[in-house]
N, C-alpha and C positions, 0 to 999 in steps of 0.2 A: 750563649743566648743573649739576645740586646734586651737591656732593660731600662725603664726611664730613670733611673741617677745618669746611666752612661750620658744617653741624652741633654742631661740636665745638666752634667759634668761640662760639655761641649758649650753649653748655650752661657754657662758662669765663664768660663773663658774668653766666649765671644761677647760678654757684657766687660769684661774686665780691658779687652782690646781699644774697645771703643771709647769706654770712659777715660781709661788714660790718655787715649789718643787726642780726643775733644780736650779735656783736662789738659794737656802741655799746648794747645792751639789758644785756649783760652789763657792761660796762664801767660803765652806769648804777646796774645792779643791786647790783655790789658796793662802789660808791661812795657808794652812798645809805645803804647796812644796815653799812657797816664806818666810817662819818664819822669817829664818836664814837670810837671806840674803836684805830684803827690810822690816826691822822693819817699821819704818816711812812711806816712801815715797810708801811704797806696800797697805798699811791698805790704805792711797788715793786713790790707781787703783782702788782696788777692792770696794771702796764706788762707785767710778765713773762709774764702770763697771754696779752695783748694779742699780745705776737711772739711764743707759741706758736700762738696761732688762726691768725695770718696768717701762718707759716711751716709750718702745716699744709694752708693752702688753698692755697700755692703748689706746694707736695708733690702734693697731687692734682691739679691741673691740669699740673703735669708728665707726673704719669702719664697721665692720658686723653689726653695731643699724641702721647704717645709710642706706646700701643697704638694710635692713631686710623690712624698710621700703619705698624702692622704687620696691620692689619687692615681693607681698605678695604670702603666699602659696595659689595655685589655687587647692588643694585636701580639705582646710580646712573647707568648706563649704558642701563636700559632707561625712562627715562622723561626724554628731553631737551626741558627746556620750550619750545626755540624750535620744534618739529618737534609737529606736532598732525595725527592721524588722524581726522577726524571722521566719523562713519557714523549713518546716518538710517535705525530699523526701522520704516514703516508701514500700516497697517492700509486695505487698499485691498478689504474686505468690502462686502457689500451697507447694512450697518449703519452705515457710516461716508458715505452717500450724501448727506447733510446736511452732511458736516462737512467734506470732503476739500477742499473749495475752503480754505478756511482753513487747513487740515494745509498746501496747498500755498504759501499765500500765508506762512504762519511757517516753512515751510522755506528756502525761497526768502531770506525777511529774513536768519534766520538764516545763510546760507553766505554770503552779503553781506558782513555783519557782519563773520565770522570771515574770509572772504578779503580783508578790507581790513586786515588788518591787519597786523604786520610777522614773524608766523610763518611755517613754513615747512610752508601748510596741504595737506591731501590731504581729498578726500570721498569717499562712498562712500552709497549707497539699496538699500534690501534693500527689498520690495514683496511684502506676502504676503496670499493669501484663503483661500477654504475647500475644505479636503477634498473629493473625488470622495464621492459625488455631486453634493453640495450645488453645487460648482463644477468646471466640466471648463478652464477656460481656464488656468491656472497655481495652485500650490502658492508658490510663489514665484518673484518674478524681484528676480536680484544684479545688480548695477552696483559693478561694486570701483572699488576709490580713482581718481580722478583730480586731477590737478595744476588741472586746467580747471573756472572758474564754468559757463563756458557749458555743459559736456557736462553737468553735474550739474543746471542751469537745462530742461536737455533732458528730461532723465528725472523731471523732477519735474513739468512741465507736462504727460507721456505718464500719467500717476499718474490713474486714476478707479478709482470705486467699481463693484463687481460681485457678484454670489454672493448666495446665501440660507444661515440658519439662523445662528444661534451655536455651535451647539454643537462641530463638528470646524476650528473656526478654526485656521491653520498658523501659530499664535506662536510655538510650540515651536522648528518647521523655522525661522521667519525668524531666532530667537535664534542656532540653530546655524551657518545660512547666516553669521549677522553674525561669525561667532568665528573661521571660516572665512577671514576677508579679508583680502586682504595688508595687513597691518598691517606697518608700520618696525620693527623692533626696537625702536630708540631713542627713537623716539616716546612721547609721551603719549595716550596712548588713549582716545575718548570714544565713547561708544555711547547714542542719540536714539532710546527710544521711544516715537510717537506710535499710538493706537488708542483705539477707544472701549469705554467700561465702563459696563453696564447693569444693574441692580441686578436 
């Protein structure tokens, strides 16, 4: 799970980058333009100048440890990278009659993919066509999260094309059915919309 030290760990690195970086540009700069002229007493400034820059950069990276934890990230809890929601919106119109075998053949790979691997996955298919008239057999149909390739392998091979017209397609309703779903809290969230688009 990400949490703000990591962050903060990142941001003291990339403070540490800079100041040295500035810090040897500086250190060059006034070694080169004061040579001639402040042998001795110049190589002094510039040590002194040297441990104020880096007793100021320790200064602030105190302080960022220090509010990072008086103030923790309140997002950090809801997106736990081992925990993945994955949810599949698609377009099971008359229009998609050509293409649905494929929609089902990359769904299919894809939950594959992702349930092999060592998350802790959930799926979920949202299945939507078109508005009354155009079509009377479903507006959408939800299939919420399951644990199981197979249930999800089920519902993706029951997936055909149906309906006429473009115009009253239920993108809208599948969008909101997806928003709907029991989603983890903690989880990472990913939402798959396949459909087709006609110029």
């Amino acid at each position: 799970m990400h949490s703000r030290p990591q962050s903060c760990h990142v941001f003291n690195r990339s403070l540490y980058i800079i100041f040295v970086g500035w810090g040897a540009r500086f250190v060059f700069f006034v070694q080169t333009s004061l040579s001639g002229k402040m042998r001795g007493p110049g190589n002094e400034v510039v040590f002194v100048l040297v441990l104020v820059l880096y007793f100021l950069y320790f200064c602030v990276v105190f302080v960022v440890r220090r509010f990072s934890r008086m103030f923790p990230d309140p997002w950090a809890a809801r997106h736990d990278r081992n925990k993945v929601d994955l949810a599949f919106i698609v377009d099971c119109t008359g229009s998609m009659g050509s293409h649905i075998r494929q929609a089902q053949k990359h769904v299919r790979s894809i939950a594959e993919t992702v349930a092999r691997t060592a998350f802790n996955v959930k799926l979920a298919l949202v299945e939507y066509r078109d508005h009354p008239p155009q079509d009377n057999s479903f507006i959408t149909r939800t299939h919420d999260f399951t644990h199981l390739l197979d249930d999800m392998k089920r519902w993706v091979d029951g997936m055909s094309a149906s309906g006429g017209g473009d115009g009253p397609e239920s993108v809208a309703c599948a969008l909101d059915d997806a928003a709907k779903l029991s989603y983890r809290k903690d989880a990472t969230k990913i939402c798959v919309l396949i459909c087709e688009f006609t110029k």
